[in-house]
C-alpha positions as CSV (number, residue, x, y, z in Angstrom):
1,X,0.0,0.0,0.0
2,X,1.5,3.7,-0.9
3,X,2.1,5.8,1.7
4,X,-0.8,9.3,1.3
5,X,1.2,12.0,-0.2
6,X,1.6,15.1,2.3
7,X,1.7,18.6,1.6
8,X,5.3,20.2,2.2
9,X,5.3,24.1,4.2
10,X,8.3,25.8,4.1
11,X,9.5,28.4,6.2
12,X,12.1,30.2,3.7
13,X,14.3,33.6,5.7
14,X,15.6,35.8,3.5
15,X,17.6,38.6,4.2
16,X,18.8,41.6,1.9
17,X,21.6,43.5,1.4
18,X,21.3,46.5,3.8
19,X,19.0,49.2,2.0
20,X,17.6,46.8,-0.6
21,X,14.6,44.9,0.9
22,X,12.4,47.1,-1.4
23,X,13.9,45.1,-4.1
24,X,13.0,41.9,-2.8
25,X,9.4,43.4,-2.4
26,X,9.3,44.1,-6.1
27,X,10.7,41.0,-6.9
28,X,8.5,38.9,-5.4
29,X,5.3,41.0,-6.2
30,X,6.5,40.0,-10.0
31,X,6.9,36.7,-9.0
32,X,4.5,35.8,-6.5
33,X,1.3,35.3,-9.8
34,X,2.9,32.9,-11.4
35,X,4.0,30.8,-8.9
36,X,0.7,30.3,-7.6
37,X,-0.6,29.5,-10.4
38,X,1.7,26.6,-10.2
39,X,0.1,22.6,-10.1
40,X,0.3,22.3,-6.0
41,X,1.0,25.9,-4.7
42,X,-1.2,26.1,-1.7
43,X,0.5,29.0,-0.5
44,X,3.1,31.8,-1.1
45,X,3.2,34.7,1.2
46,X,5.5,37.3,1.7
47,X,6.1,38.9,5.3
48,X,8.5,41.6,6.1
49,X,10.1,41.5,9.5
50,X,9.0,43.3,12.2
51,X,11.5,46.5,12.4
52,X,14.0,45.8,10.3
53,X,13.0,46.7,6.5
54,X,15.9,44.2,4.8
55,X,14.5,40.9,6.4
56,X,11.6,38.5,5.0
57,X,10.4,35.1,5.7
58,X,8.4,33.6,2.7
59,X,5.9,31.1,3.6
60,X,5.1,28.1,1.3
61,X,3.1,25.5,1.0
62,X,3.0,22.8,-1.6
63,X,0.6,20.0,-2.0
64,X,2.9,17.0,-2.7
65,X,7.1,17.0,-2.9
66,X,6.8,16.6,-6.7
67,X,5.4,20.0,-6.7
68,X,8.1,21.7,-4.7
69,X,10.2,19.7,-7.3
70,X,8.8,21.1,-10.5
71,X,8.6,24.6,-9.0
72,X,11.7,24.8,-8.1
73,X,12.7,23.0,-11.5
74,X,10.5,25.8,-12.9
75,X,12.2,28.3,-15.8
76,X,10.8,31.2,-13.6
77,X,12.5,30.2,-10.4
78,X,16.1,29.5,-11.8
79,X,15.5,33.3,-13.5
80,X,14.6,34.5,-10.1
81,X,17.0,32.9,-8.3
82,X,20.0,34.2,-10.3
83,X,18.5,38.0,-10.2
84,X,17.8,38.0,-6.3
85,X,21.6,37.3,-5.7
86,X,22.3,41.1,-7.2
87,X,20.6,42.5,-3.5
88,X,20.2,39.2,-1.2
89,X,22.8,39.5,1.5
90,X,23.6,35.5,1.2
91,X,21.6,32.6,0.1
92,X,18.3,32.1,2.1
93,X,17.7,29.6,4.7
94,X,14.9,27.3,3.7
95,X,13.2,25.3,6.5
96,X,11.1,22.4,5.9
97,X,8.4,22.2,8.6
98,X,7.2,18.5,10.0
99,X,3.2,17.8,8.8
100,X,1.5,17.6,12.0
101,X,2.1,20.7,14.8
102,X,3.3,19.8,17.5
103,X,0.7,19.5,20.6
């Protein structure tokens, strides 16, 4: 018997070079409509941090890993990946939460 497929969330921080979070902003405002138009986006959500204009975490949430696959296969995401390192201060940190909360 196969195992039900379970969605993936994603907790990803992102943190730009000092001065340049409004980039990011505009970046992922271009971005943000076609990735959820993606087969198996649930969820992608932007939030600035609290105070400090130059950090984000970007929420996701994927219906199956073979989405999170093909999206981040996707001609779109390589594009923007390559672009965001002109005003990210590093890579981002992408955390994969466990499906059930804990109690």
């Amino acid at each position: 018997m196969s195992q039900p497929v379970q969605p993936v969330q994603l907790l990803v921080l992102i943190t730009t070079l000092p001065g340049r979070g409004a980039e990011q902003v505009a970046a992922y405002e271009r971005l943000a409509p076609v990735v959820r138009a993606e087969e198996g986006c649930l969820r992608y959500d932007l939030h600035g941090v609290s105070g400090d204009p130059d950090r984000f975490v970007l929420i996701e949430r994927w219906a199956s890993q073979a989405a999170l696959a093909a999206h981040d296969a996707a001609p779109h995401m390589v594009e923007s990946d390559a672009a965001c390192a002109a005003f990210r201060a590093g890579p981002a940190e992408v955390l994969r939460l466990d499906a059930d909360p804990l109690a």
